[in-house]
C-alpha positions in Angstrom: 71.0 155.2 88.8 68.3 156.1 91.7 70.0 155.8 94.7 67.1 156.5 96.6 65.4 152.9 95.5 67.7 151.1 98.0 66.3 152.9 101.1 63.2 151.8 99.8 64.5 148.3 99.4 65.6 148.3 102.8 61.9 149.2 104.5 60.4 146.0 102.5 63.1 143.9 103.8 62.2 144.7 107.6 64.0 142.5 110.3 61.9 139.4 110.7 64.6 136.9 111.6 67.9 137.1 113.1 70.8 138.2 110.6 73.9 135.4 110.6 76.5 138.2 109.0 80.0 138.9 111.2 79.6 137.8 114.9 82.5 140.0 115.2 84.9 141.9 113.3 88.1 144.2 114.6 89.9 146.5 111.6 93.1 146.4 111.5 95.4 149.1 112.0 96.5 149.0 109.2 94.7 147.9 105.8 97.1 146.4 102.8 96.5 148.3 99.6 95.1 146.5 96.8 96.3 146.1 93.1 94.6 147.4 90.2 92.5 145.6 88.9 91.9 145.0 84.8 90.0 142.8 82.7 91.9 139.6 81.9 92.5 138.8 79.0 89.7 138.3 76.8 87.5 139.6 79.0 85.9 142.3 77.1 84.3 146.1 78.6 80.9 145.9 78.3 78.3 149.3 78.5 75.3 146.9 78.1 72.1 149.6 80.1 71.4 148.1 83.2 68.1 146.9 83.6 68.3 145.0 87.5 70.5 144.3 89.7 72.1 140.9 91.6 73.1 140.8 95.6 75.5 138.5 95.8 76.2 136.9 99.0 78.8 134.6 99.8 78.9 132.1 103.3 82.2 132.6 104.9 82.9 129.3 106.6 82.6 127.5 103.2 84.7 130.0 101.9 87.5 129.6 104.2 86.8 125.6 104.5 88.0 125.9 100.7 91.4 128.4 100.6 94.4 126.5 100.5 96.2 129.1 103.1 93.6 130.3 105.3 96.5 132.9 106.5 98.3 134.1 103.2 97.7 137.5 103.0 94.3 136.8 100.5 92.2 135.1 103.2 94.0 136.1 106.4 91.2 138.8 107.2 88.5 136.7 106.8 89.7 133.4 107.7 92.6 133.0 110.4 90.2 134.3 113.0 92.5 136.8 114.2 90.0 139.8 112.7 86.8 138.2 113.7 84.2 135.6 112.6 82.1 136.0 109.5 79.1 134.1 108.1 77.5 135.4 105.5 79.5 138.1 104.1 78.9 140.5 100.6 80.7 139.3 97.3 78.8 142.0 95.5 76.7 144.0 94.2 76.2 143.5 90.4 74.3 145.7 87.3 72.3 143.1 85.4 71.0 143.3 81.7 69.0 141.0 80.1 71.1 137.8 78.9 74.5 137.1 80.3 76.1 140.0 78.7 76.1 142.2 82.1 78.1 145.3 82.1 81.3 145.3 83.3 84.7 147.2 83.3 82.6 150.1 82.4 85.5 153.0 83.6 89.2 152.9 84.5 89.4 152.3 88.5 91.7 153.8 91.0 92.9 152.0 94.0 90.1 152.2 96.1 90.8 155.0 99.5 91.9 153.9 102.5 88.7 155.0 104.3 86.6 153.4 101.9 88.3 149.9 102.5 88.3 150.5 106.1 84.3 151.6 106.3 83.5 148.1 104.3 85.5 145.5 105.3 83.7 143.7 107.8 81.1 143.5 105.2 83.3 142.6 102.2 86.2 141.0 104.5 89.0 141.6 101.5 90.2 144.5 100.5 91.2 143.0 97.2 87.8 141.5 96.4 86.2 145.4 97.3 89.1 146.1 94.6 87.9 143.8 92.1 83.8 144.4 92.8 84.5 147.9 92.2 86.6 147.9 89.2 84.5 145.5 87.4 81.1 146.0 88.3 80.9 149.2 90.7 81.9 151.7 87.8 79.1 151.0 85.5 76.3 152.1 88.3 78.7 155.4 89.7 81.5 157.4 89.1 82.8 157.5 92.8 83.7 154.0 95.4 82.0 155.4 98.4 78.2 155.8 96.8 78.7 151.9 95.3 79.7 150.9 98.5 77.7 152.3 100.7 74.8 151.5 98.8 75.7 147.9 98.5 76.1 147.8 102.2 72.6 149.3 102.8 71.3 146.7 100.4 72.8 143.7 102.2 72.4 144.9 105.9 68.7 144.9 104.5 68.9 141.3 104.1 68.0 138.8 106.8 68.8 134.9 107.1 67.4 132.2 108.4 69.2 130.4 111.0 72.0 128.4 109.6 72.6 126.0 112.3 69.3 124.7 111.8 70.1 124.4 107.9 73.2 122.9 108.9 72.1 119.9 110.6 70.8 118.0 108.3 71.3 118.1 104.3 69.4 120.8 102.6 67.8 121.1 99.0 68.3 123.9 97.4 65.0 124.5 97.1 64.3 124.6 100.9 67.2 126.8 100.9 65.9 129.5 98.7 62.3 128.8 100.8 64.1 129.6 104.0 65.8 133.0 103.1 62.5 133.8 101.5 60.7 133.3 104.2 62.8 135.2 106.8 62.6 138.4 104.4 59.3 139.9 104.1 58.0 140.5 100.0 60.6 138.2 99.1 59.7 135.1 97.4 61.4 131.6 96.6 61.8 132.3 92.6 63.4 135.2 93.5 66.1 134.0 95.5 69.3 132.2 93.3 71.7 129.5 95.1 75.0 128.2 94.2 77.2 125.6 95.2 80.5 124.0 95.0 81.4 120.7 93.1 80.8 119.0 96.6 77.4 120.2 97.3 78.1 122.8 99.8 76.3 125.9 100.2 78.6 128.8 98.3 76.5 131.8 97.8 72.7 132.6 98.0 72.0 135.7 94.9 68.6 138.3 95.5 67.4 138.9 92.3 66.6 142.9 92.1 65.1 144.9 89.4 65.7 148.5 87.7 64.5 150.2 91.0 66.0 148.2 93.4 63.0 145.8 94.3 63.0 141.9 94.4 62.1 140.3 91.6 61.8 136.4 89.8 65.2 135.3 88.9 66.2 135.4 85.4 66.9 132.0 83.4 70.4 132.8 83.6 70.3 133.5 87.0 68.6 130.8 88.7 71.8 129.0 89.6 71.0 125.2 90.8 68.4 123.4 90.3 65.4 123.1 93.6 65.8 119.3 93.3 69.6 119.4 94.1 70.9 118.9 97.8 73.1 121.1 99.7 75.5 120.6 102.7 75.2 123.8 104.7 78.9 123.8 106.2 78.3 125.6 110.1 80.4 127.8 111.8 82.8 126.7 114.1 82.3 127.5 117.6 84.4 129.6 120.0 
């Protein structure tokens, strides 16, 4: 993999509009360790070559509107506002192929270190999901947690967003979603911009299609996600 593609990915996606990630964010002294993660079962290891890539990015508040225990030790980081509060935050970054078939699984994966999960978790704010992104998709693009991470996070601090309070005050399509997070990110366009939502219509994740060097690119057919026509609710964040 060519790391150096995602510096150039972040001088095409120069600031144009405000970025809506965590409005504040205080580590703890003290990070839980993860559990290993393994593939369920069923879930097969797949060495499929990689030929793009998929930033996934995830909206907190819907998130957290959706957790059954907002403080059980899951969620508590992100969403008992003790830590800080987050809007959009990183699920992942993800090696694509070209079908459904992306890699995954591709090495056994150690617990990931301490400093590691203390450097990204204001950006991924779980240390169990920065288990699970690295043991299934982070160790088929490198060998060691601190280059997939810190590469990810170069990647999505690249990324700007439109301003969601504006999104969120009336309903949304999620075409004029993918329009607006074009628009606020310079050589991006709509088609390559993927959005998904829950079973109620609420914005869950917006997805930047990337290929083999790191560049936007059109959306897959597989990863297009909802439809333009559909509409969104765009949850906002709750005020101080």
């Amino acid at each position: 993999m060519r790391w150096h593609n995602f510096a150039a990915l972040s001088l095409l996606l120069a600031p144009t509009a405000p970025q809506a990630q965590a409005l504040a964010c205080k580590i703890p002294d003290r990070i839980p360790e993860p559990r290993l993660e393994q593939p369920k079962r069923g879930e097969p290891v797949r060495k499929t070559p990689t030929t793009g890539y998929l930033l996934a990015m995830s909206w907190s508040p819907q998130h957290c509107a959706n957790v059954r225990g907002p403080r059980d030790a899951r969620d508590r980081f992100q969403c008992a506002g003790e830590n800080g509060r987050f809007g959009w935050v990183l699920h992942g970054l993800w090696p694509e192929t070209d079908s459904r078939d992306y890699p995954q699984w591709c090495r056994p994966a150690r617990i990931v270190p301490q400093p590691v999960l203390r450097e990204h978790l204001c950006m991924t704010p779980s240390a169990q999901l920065l288990q699970h992104e690295w043991a299934k998709h982070g160790t088929c693009m490198s060998p060691h947690p601190a280059a997939y991470f810190r590469s990810a996070e170069m990647l999505f601090r690249a990324v700007r967003f439109p301003d969601m309070a504006t999104l969120a005050a009336k309903p949304q399509t999620v075409g004029s979603v993918r329009r607006a997070i074009a628009a606020a990110n310079r050589g991006v366009t709509a088609p390559m911009v993927a959005v998904t939502t829950d079973r109620q219509g609420w914005l869950k994740e917006v997805r930047l299609c990337l290929g083999p060097r790191m560049r936007p690119q059109r959306c897959k057919p597989f990863q297009v996600g909802a439809r333009d026509v559909r509409t969104v609710r765009v949850r906002p964040m709750l005020k101080d």
